[in-house]
N, C-alpha and C positions, 0 to 999 in steps of 0.2 A: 071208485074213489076210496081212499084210505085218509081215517082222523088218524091214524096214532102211528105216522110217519110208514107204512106200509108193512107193519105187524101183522093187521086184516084189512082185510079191502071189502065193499059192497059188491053186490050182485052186478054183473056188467049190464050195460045199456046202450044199447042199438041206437047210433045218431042219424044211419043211413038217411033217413028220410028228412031231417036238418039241413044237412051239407049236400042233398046229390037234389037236384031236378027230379021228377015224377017220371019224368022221359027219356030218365038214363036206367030205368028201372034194368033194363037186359045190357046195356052197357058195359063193357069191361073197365073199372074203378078201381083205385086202391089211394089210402092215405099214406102217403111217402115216408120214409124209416125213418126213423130218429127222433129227435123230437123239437116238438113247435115250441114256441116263446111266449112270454109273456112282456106287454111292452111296460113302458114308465107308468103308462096311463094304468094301467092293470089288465087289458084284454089280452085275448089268449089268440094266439094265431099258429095254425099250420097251414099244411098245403095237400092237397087234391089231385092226384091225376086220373081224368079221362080220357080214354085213348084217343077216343072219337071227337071229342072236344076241347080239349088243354088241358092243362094244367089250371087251377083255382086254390083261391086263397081262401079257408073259413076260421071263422072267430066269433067267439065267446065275450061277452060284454058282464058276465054276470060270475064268473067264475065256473064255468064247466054245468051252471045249469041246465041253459038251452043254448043252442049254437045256431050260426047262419053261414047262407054260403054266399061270397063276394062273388059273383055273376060278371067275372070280368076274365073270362081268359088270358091268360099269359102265351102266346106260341110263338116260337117253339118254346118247349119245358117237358120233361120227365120228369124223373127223381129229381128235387130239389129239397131246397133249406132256405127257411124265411129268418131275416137278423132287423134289429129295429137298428138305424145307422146318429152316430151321436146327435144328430138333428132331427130327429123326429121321422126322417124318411122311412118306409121298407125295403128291406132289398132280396130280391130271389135270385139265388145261384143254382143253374139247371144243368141239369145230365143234357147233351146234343148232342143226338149220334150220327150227324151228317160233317161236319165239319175240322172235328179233331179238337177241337175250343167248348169253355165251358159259357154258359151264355148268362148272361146277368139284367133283370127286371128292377127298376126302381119305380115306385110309387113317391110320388109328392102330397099325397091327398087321402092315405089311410089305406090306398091301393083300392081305390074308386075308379083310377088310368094306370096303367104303366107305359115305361119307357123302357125296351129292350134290346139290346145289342151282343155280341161276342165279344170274350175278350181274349184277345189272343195269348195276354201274358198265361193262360190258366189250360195250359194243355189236357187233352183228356181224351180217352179213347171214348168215348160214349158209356160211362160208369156211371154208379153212385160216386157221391162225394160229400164232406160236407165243411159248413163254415159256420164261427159260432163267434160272440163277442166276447174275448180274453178279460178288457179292461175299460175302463172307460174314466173320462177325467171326472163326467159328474156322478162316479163312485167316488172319489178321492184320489184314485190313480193320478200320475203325473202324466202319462198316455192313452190314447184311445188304441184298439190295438183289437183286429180281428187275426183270424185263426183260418188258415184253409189246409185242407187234407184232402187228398184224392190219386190217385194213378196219374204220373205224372208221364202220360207216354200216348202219341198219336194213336197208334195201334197197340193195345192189347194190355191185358191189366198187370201191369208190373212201375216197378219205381214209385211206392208209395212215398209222397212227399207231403211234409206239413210246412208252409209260406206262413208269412207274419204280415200286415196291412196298418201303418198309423196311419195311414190318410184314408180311411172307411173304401177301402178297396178298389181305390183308384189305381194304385201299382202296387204289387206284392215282391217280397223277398228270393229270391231262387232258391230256396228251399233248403228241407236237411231230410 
């Protein structure tokens, strides 16, 4: 953590035992690139993959004191990015490397259940990718307005494209 905008930072701190099960101790893990959110409310949220067990969601109610791990699998999910949607929803947008499509999780409930599906608009070879929220009306914006970026190609990582979303990623742009 750094007080004075990232001048110095403190000694780092192992959350492993927060966010992972006891019983993923030998488990292959990693906390997905990029970076998590913080919602309206103030919680802090990213995302989790277990090979062996999905993809999870962990958060911060305290500011990066102590952390927890949402016990709810998402699968299929890889790499992903977690966005809070102008209604309070979450939504995870995930790497799938079977299908050629990038796969999308919504939470109604703080991501206590989700709801997952493919979307076909969002082609993808089975990459990273990521999606982040541009603008939003309750900033002041006149639009709500997400952000996707990823290889925009069935097989193989080329054609990086960035799409644009007023309607919280119900349909995206064709890209540029």
């Amino acid at each position: 953590t750094s007080k004075d905008n990232g001048q110095t930072w403190s000694k780092a701190r192992d959350i492993t035992d927060e966010i992972a099960l006891p019983e993923w101790k030998m488990d292959f893990k990693f906390i997905t690139s990029g970076r998590g959110i913080q919602t309206r409310d103030g919680e802090l949220l990213h995302t989790l993959v277990n090979l062996k067990n999905g993809l999870h969601v962990f958060s911060s109610k305290d500011h990066g004191q102590s952390w927890h791990l949402l016990d709810t699998p998402l699968k299929p999910g890889n790499e992903s990015k977690i966005i809070e949607l102008a209604d309070g929803r979450l939504m995870v947008n995930c790497r799938h490397n079977k299908h050629g499509f990038r796969w999308v999780h919504v939470s109604e409930d703080g991501g206590k259940t989700w709801v997952g599906q493919s979307d076909p608009n969002l082609i993808d070879p089975g990459c990273n990718g990521s999606i982040l929220r541009y603008t939003s009306i309750a900033d002041g914006y006149q639009k709500n307005r997400l952000l996707f970026c990823n290889a925009n190609s069935s097989k193989g990582r080329k054609n990086l494209t960035v799409r644009i979303s007023y309607d919280e990623g119900k349909t995206w742009s064709a890209g540029k």
